[in-house]
C-alpha positions in Angstrom: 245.7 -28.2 29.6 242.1 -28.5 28.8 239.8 -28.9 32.3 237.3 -32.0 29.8 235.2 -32.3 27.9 232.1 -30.6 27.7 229.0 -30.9 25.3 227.1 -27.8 24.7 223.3 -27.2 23.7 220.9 -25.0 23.0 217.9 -24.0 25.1 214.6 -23.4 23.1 213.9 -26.0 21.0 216.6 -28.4 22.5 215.7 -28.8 26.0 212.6 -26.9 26.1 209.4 -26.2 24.1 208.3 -22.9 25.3 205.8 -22.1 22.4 203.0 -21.4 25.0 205.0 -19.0 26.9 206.5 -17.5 23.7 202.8 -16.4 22.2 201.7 -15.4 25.8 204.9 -13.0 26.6 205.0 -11.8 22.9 201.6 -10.8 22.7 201.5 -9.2 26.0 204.8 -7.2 24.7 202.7 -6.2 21.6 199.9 -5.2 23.1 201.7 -2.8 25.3 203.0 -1.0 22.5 199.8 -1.1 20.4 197.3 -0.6 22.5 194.5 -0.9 20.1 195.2 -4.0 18.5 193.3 -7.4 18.3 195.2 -10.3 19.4 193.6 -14.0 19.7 194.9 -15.4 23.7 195.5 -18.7 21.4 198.5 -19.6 19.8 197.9 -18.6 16.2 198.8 -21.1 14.1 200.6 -19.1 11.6 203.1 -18.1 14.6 203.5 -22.2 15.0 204.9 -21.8 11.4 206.7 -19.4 11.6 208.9 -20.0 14.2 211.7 -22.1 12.8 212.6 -18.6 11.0 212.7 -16.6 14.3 216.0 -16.2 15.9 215.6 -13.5 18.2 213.1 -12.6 20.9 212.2 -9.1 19.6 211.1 -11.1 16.4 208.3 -13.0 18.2 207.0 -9.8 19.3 206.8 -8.4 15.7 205.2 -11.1 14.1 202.7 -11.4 17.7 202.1 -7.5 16.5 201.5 -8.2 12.5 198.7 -10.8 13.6 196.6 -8.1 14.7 193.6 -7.4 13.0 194.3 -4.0 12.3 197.8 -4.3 11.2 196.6 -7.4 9.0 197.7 -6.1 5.8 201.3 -7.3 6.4 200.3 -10.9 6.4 198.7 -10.6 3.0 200.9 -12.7 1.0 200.4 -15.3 4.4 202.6 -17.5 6.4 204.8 -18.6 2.7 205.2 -15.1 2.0 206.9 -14.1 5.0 208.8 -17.0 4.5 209.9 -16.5 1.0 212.0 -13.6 2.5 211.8 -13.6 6.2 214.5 -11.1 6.5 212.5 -8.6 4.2 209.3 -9.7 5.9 210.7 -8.5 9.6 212.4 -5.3 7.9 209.1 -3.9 6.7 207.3 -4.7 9.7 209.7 -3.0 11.9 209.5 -0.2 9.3 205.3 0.2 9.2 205.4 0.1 13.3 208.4 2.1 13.5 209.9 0.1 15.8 213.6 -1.2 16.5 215.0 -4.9 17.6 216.1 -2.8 20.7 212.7 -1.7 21.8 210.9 -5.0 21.1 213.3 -7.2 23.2 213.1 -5.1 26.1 209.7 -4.8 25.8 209.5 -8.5 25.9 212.2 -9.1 28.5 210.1 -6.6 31.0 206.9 -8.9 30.3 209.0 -11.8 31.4 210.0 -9.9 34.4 207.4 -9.2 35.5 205.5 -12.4 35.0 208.6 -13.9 37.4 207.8 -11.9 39.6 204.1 -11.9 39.4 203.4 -15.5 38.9 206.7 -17.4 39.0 205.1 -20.7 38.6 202.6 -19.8 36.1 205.2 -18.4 34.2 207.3 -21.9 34.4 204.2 -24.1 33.5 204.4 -22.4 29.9 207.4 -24.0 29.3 207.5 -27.8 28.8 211.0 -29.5 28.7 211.3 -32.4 25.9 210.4 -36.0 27.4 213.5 -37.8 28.6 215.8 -34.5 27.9 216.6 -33.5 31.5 217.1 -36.8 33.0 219.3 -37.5 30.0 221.6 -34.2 30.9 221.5 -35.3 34.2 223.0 -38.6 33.2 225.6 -37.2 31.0 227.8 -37.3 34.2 227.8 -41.1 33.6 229.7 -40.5 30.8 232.2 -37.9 32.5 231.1 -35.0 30.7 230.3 -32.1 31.4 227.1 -29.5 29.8 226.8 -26.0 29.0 223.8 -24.1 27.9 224.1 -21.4 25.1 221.2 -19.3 24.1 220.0 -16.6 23.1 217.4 -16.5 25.3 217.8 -13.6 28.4 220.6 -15.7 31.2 218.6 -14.7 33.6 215.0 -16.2 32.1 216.9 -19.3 31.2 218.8 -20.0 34.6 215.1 -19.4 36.2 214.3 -22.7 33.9 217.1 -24.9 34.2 216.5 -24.7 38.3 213.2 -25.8 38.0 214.4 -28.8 36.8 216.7 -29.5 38.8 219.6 -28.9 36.2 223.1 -26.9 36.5 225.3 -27.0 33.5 228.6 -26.8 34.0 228.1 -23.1 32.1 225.5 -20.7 31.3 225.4 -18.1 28.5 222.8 -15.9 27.1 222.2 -13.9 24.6 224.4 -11.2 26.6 227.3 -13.0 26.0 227.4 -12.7 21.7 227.2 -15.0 19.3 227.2 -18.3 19.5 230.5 -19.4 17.4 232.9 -16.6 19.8 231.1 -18.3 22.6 232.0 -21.6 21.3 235.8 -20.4 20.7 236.1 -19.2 23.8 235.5 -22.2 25.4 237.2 -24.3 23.2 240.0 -22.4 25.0 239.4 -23.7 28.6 237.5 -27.5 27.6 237.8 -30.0 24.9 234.1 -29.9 23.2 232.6 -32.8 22.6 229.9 -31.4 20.4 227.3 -28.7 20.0 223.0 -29.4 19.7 221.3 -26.9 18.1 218.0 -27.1 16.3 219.1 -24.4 13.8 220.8 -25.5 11.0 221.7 -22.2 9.8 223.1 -21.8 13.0 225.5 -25.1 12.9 226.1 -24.4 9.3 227.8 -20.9 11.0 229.3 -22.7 13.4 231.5 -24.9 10.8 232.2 -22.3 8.8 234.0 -20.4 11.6 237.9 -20.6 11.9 239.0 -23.0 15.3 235.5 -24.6 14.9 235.5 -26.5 11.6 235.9 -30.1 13.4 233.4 -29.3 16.2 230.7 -32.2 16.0 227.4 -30.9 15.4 223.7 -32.6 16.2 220.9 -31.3 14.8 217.8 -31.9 17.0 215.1 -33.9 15.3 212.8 -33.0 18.0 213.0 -29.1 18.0 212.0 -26.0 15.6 212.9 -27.4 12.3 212.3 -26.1 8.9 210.6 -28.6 6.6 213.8 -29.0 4.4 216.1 -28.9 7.4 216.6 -32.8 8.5 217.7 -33.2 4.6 221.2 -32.6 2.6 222.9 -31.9 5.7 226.6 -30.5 5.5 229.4 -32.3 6.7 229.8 -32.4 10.1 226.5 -31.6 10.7 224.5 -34.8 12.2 220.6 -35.2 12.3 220.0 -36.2 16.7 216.8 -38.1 17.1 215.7 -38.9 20.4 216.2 -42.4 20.1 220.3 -41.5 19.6 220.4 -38.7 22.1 219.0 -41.2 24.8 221.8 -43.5 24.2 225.0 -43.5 25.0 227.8 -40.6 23.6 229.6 -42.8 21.7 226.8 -43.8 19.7 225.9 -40.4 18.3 227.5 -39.9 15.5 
């Protein structure tokens, strides 16, 4: 018998805009790997647009890399050529710096490490949760049900987050614990989900497609990292989430 019901939501981008912390730990991470490159302390805005397309940590440190004035020959076709083929646009950068996704996100986990440890609250500051989106997770009790956090952010980092707010979700996973649709299965096994809010469509779009998930509600965050096209033709299932509707009650969502 399932425990109850639980909503689950991502972290970056749902609950949290972190794009201050994401340039400062990225371009630390770069720089300790090239030493000799030029990297504004400002938030290029070229890295604003890029980062509905990024996915993964290690990415953020690549594209902090190719941003360097002496590696600037990778954003010659710009910000729309990387995003013509982002895929492609990642796989030669890793190829020119000979670097690996492995490297890069350890790199940047240790430069979040050791700004925890460092500067614990400077390091929080960069991060600046959503108006109105913890107290509304904190009221989600009102309508008995429980929240989970899956991201693929480090646990760890994210757990550091959530406690400065003042929030505990009934679970916690991180990029440690896979992808997000087996994450999502698995605890379909022990709860009844209520829904999952993500603000990556290509990510929800997964999500349906997966076997023992295709009637999982899905809410796309208005508010978050969205591609220009992305609140538009969305698939069944699949529900754009303004702030207005995420402030009121469950119910009312869909």
């Amino acid at each position: 018998m399932l425990a109850c019901e639980l909503l689950v939501f991502d972290f970056d981008g749902v609950i949290i805009d972190g794009m201050e912390e994401y340039w400062w730990s990225a371009r630390r991470a770069a720089l300790s790997l090239c030493p000799e490159a030029v990297l504004p302390e400002s938030i290029p805005e070229g890295f604003r647009a890029l980062r509905p397309w990024i996915h993964h940590g290690w990415e953020m440190v690549l594209i902090a890399a190719l941003f360097s004035d002496s590696r600037g020959s990778l954003l010659t076709g710009g910000v729309d050529g990387a995003i013509r083929d982002y895929n492609a646009f990642c796989a030669e950068g890793l190829s020119r710096f000979g670097w690996t996704p492995t490297l890069l996100q350890e790199r940047l986990e240790q430069v979040r490490r050791e700004a925890v440890l460092t500067d614990r609250a400077g390091w929080l500051a960069m991060h600046r949760p959503y108006p109105g989106v913890p107290e509304r997770l904190a009221s989600l009790d009102d309508d008995d049900v429980s929240w989970a956090v899956l991201t693929t952010k480090g646990k760890a980092f994210t757990a550091e987050l959530l406690a400065s707010m003042g929030l505990t979700p009934a679970r916690l996973d991180g990029r440690e614990s896979g992808p997000k649709p087996d994450v999502l299965l698995s605890h379909s096994r022990d709860w009844h989900l209520r829904g999952f809010v993500e603000d990556r469509k290509a990510t929800l779009e997964t999500v349906r497609r997966t076997a023992g998930l295709e009637r999982l509600p899905c809410f796309l965050a208005s508010w978050g990292y969205l591609k220009p096209e992305d609140s538009t033709s969305l698939p069944d299932g699949v529900m754009l989430l303004s702030p207005e509707a995420f402030a009121g009650p469950l119910a009312t969502w869909n």
